[in-house]
C-alpha positions as CSV (number, residue, x, y, z in Angstrom):
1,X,-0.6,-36.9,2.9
2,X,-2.6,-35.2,5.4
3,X,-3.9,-31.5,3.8
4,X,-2.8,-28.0,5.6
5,X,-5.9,-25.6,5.9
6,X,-5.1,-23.1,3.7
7,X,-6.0,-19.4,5.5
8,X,-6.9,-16.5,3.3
9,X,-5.9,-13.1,3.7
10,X,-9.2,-11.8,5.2
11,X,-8.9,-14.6,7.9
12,X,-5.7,-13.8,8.5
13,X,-6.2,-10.0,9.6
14,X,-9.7,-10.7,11.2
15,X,-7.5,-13.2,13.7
16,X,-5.3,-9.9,14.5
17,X,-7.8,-8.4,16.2
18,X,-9.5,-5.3,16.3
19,X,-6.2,-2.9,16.1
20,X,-5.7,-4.7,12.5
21,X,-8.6,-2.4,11.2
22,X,-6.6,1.1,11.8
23,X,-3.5,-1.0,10.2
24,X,-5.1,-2.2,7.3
25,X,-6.5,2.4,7.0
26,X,-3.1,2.7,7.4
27,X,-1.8,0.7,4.5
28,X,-4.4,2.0,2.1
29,X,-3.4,5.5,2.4
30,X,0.4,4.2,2.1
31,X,-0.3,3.2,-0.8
32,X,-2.7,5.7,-1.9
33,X,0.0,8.0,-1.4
34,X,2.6,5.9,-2.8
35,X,1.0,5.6,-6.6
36,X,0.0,9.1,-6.8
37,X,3.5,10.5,-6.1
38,X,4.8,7.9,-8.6
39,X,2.4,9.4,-10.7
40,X,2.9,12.8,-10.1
41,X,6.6,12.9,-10.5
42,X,7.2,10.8,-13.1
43,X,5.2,13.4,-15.2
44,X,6.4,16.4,-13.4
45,X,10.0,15.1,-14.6
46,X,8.7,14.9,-18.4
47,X,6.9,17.9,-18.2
48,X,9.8,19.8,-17.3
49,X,12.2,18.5,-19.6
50,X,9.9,19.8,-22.3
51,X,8.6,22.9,-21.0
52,X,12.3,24.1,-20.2
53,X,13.8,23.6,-23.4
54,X,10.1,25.5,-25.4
55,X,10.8,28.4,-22.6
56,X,14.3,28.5,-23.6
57,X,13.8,28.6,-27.5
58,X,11.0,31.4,-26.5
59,X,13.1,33.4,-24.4
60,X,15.5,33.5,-27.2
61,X,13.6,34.8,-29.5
62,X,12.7,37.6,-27.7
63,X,9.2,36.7,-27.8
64,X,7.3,37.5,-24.1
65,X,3.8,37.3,-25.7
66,X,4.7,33.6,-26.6
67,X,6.1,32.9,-23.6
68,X,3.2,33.7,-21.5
69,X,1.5,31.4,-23.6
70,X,3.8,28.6,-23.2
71,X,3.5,29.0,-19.4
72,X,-0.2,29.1,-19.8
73,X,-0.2,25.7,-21.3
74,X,1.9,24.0,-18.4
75,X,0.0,25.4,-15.1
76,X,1.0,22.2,-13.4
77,X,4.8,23.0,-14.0
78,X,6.7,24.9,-10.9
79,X,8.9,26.7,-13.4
80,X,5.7,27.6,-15.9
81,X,4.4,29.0,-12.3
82,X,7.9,31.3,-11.7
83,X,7.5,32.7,-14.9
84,X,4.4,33.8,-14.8
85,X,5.0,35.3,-11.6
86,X,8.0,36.9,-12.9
87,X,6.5,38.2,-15.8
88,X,2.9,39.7,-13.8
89,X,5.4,41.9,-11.4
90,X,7.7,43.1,-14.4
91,X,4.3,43.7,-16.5
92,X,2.8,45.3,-12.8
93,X,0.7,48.7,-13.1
94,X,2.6,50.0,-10.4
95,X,6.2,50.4,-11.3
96,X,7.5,50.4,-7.7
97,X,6.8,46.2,-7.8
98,X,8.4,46.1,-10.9
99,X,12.3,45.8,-9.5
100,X,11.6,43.4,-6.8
101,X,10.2,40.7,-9.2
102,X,13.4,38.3,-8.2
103,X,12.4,37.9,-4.7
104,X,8.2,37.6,-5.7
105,X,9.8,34.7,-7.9
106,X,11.6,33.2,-4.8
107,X,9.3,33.6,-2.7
108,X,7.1,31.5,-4.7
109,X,9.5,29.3,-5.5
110,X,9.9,28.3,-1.8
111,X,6.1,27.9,-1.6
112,X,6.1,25.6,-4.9
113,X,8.5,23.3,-3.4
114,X,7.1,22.7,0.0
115,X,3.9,21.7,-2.5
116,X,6.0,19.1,-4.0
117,X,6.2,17.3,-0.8
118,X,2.2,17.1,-0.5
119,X,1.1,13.8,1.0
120,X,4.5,12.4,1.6
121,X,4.3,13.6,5.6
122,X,1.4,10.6,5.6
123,X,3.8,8.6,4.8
124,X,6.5,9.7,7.5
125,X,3.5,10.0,10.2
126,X,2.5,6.2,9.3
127,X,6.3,5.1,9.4
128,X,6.4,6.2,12.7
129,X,2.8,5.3,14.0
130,X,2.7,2.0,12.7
131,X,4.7,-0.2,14.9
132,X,3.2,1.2,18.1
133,X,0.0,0.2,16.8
134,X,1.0,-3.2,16.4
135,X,2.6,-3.4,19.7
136,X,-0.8,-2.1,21.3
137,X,-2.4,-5.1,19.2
138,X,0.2,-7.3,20.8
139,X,-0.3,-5.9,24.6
140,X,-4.2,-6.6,24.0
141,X,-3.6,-10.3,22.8
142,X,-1.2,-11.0,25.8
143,X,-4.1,-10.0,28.1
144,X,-6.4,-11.9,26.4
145,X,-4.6,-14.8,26.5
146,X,-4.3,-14.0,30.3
147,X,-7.8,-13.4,31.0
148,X,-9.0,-16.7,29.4
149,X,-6.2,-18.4,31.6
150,X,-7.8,-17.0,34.2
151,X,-11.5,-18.0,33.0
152,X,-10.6,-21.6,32.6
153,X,-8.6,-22.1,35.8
154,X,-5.8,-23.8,33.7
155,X,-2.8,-22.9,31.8
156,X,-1.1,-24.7,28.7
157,X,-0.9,-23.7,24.9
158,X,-4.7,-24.6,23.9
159,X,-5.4,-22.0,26.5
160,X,-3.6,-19.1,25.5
161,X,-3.2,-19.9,21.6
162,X,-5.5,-17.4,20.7
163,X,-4.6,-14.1,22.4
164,X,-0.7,-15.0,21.0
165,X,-1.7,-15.7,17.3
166,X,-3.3,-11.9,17.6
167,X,-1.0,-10.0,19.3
168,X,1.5,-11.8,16.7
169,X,-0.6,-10.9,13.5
170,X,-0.9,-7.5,14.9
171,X,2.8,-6.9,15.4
172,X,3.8,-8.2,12.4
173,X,1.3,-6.4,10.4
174,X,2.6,-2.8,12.1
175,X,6.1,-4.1,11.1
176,X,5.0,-4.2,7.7
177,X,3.3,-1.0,7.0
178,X,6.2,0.7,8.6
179,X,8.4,-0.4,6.9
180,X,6.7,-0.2,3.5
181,X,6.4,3.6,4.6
182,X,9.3,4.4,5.5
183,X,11.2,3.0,2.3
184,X,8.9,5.3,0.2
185,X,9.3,8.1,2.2
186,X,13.0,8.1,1.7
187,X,12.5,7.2,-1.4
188,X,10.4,10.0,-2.2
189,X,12.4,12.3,-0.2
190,X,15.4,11.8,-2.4
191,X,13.8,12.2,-5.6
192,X,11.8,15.5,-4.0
193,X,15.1,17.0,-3.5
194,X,15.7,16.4,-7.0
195,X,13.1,17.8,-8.3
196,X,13.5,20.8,-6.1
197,X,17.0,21.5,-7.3
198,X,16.2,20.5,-11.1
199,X,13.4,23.4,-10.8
200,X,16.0,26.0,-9.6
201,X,18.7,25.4,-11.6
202,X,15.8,25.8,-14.9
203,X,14.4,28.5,-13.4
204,X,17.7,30.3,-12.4
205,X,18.8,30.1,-16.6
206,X,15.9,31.2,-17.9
207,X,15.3,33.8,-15.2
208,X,18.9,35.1,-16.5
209,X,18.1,35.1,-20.3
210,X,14.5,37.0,-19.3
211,X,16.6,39.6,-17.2
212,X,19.1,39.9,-20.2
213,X,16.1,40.2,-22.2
214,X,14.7,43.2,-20.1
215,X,17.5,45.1,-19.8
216,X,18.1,45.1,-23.4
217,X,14.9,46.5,-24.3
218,X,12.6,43.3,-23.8
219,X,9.5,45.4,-22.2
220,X,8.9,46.5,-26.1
221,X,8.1,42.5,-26.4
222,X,5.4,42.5,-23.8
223,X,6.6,42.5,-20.4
């Protein structure tokens, strides 16, 4: 039984010519991005499980000094974030900022979730990039494997073996990483809506026990 040659990754991307080199940046940073957004949600979900139900138990107490210290030990959290906010303009020096603290918090709010979505537009940019860089890789090993028909004189598949096994590495390999992107990017997409809408709808209820809490006399708690 005759034995195959057996060709290692590293062989495999050097025969795909020099456009593999941007594609194999490319997939790094995919994944880069890919593990630290795993990474970054998955605790962002747990933290603010936790964090909403200590605000909550907090809030009902009537206890703002606590509160500010709860926040103060979650500064990653978007709704720790909103309630501090909330609480620096209804605590402001000048009382004309005091009544517009709802629209400080949105405002911030809007800002905190277009920070959720940091890194994914790599992803969505390498999606879309990807598979015209493999197809450049593939124009460039078609005209090699022209020019060295035209070196030699003479056609047949010895001849132009070469240029076709790069411009197919290269196209495959664009294929790949854009598709690996673009099934995270969706996939992170959906679950940054999610986290988007689980941070308002927390936010909203404990934005309505603080302003239950304010108008009842709450500013005597620290506000």
């Amino acid at each position: 039984m005759l034995n195959q040659p057996q060709q290692s990754l590293w062989n495999l991307i050097v025969s795909g010519g020099f456009v593999m080199y941007p594609l194999v940046i490319c997939s790094l940073v995919v994944w880069g991005v890919i593990f630290e957004r795993l990474w970054s949600f998955y605790h962002l979900s747990r933290g603010l499980r936790s964090f909403h139900l200590e605000a909550m138990n907090t809030l009902l107490r009537s206890d703002l000094d606590a509160l500010r210290g709860v926040c103060h030990q979650h500064p990653q959290l978007p709704t720790a974030i909103l309630l501090l906010t909330a609480l620096e303009r209804l605590g402001a020096k000048d009382h004309r900022l005091r009544p517009s603290w709802r629209d400080a918090l949105e405002r911030r709010r809007q800002s905190l979730n277009q920070e959720l979505r940091q890194n994914l537009w790599l992803l969505g940019t390498i999606g879309s990039a990807a598979p015209f860089i493999g197809l450049f890789g593939t124009v460039v090993g078609i005209l090699r494997s022209f020019q060295e028909m035209a070196r030699t004189g003479s056609g047949g598949f010895a001849v132009v073996a070469a240029g076709i096994s790069e411009s197919l590495v290269a196209t495959a390999a664009g294929i790949v990483v854009a598709v690996i992107a673009v099934m995270s990017f969706n996939a992170f997409q959906t679950r940054w809506g999610h986290l988007v809408l689980t941070v308002r709808l927390q936010t909203e209820e404990l934005v309505e026990l603080l302003d239950l809490l304010t108008d009842s006399g709450g500013s005597n708690h620290g506000v």
